[in-house]
C-alpha positions, 0 to 999 in steps of 0.5 A: 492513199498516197499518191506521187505525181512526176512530170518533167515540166514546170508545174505551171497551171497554164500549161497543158499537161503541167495543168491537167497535172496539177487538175488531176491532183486537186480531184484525187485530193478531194477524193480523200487522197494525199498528193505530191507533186515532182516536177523540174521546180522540185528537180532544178529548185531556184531555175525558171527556165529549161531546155533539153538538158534540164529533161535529159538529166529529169530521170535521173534526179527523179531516180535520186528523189525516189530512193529517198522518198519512195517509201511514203508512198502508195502509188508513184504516178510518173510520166513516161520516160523518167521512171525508168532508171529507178524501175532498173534498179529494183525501185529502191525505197518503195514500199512492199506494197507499191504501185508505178504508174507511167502516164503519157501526155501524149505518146511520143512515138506517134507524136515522132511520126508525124513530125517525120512525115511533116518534114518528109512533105516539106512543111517542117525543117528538122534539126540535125539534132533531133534523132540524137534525143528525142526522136532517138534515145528519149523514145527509147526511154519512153519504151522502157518506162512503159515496160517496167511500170505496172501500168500504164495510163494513155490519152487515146485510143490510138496511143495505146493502139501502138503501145500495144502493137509496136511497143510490145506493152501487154494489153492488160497494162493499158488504160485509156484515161482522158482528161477533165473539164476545169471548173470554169467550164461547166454549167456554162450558158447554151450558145446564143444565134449570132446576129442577122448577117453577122460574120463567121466568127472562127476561132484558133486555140493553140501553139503557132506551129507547123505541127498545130496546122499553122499552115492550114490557117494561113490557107484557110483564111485567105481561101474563104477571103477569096470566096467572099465568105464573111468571117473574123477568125482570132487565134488564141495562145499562139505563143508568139508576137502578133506582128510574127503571127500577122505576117504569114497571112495575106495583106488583105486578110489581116484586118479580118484577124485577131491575135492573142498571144496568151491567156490564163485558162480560167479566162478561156470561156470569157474569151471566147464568148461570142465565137461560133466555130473553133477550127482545130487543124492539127496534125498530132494531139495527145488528148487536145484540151483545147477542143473539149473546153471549146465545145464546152464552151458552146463552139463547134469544131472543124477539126482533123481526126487527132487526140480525143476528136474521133471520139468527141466530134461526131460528124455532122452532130457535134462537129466537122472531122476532116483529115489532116493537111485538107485545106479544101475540106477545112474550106468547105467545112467552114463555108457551109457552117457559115452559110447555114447558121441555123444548122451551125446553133444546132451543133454548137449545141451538140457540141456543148452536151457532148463533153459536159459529163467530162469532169475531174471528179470522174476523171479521178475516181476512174484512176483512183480505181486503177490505182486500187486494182493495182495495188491489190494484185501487187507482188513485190519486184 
């Protein structure tokens, strides 16, 4: 079988969805498959660096691939908002026999959402811009897309929840398919007891935005100060420079911190060798590979209820989920983790085998099932 994988992004491996992308690639190909990848560097050849033109113009040098290059394929496996010009069109070139697949990272209606509701609550200011593009026509886009492929692949649950009631996508052009743990983090060793009197070692893996519970970190961190709960909380892939990240947090709270800007994935359970707890306050995920490599890793998750938590932290087994913006249950949460240490191993534990079964090779037979089913019950457009 082969297969086209579209994604409007650089297809950079330390990228999330550019990453899984390339991750899902290599286990179809494994499975017996032919892979191609289009991307902004096959789109945009020679230019390393895009902003929101380069994804305004992505559907439509995407369209002008595809009319050429459509026929040697399969099945064409596109993210959502950039097929849809070409699906307008009566997909020109595409085999008889052929099946398009949109793909979310992340619906961006839901994303959309809670971005609104954020700046509604004060907490993030959003541009004038915003509603011309992408809280405006690129969700229109991304409806469309959905719309017109055969089918179409969601990280979770509640993705596909509102692809079906608010988007009017029929149910059975839906599938929920997450993502897959990278070699780097399976068969990884069982947690270790931390030391006798040792702190809380907390850690924080992602963007240093608003959206990703920033402020939540912030708060967090100087209330478990004020009560005098020992802890060292380090904040990994922030995105930006230490001295920005250092100065939202209280004077006295920041010898208690460490920042690391970036990181290359495979390096991730290396960094993370020796922390107990991953706290995980954000407000919107499409899947969140950050919390299932941590639990991989043997950390248990104080985390909000986004993306694929509700499914993988079960609470008080696995994990602490607590809602989003709950500062005093985060607290709480972390305060009684630190405080019973031997509980703390037990989930850690848990944590671990619970996503030790999320691997690419299944991920990728799971889709290269759909892509089958599809192509049998194909007609032509």
């Amino acid at each position: 079988m082969q297969v086209l994988l579209g994604i409007h992004h650089p297809l950079d491996p330390n990228l999330g969805a550019p990453g899984v992308t390339l991750a899902l690639g290599e286990a179809l190909k494994a499975l017996g498959c032919g892979v191609d990848y289009f991307s902004y560097y096959e789109a945009f050849p020679g230019v390393r660096e895009h902003g929101t033109w380069h994804e305004v113009r992505f559907p439509w040098k995407l369209t002008a691939h595809l009319t050429r290059a459509a026929g040697r394929y399969d099945v064409l496996d596109i993210t959502t908002g950039d097929a849809w010009p070409w699906a307008r069109l009566k997909r020109p070139g595409a085999r008889a026999r052929h099946a398009l697949v949109t793909r979310s990272h992340g619906l961006e209606h839901t994303f959309s959402e809670r971005l609104r509701a954020d700046a509604r609550a004060g907490n993030l200011e959003l541009s004038w811009k915003y509603p011309l593009y992408h809280g405006g026509f690129r969700l229109w886009e991304v409806r469309q897309s959905l719309l017109l492929a055969d089918h179409a692949v969601l990280l979770n649950t509640l993705d596909a929840a509102y692809a079906r009631e608010r988007l009017g996508v029929p149910a059975d052009h839906l599938s929920v398919i997450g993502h897959g743990l990278d070699a780097p983090f399976q068969a990884l060793p069982p947690p270790r007891p931390s030391a006798p009197g040792a702190p809380l070692r907390i850690a924080c893996v992602g963007s240093w935005l608003p959206l990703k519970g920033r402020d939540e970190m912030v708060a967090a961190a100087s209330r478990l100060h004020a009560l005098g709960i020992p802890f060292a909380m380090s904040l990994y892939g922030t995105g930006s420079k230490e001295d920005e990240v250092l100065a939202a947090f209280p004077a006295e709270v920041r010898g208690r911190l460490r920042v690391v800007p970036r990181y290359a994935r495979a390096e991730l359970p290396r960094i993370l060798e020796g922390e107990e707890v991953l706290f995980f306050p954000s407000h919107s995920e499409g899947f969140g590979m950050a919390l299932v490599e941590a639990m991989a890793c043997g950390l248990a998750p104080v985390s909000s209820p986004v993306g694929v938590a509700p499914q993988v932290v079960r609470e008080g087994v696995t994990g602490r989920l607590i809602p989003i913006g709950s500062v005093e249950g985060q607290v709480g949460a972390l305060r009684s983790l630190a405080e019973d240490r031997e509980r703390l191993l037990t989930m850690r534990a848990a944590a671990q085998a619970e996503v030790r079964s999320m691997t690419w090779r299944d991920i990728a037979a799971r889709t290269l099932s759909l892509y089958e089913a599809l192509l049998r019950q194909h007609r032509n457009p």
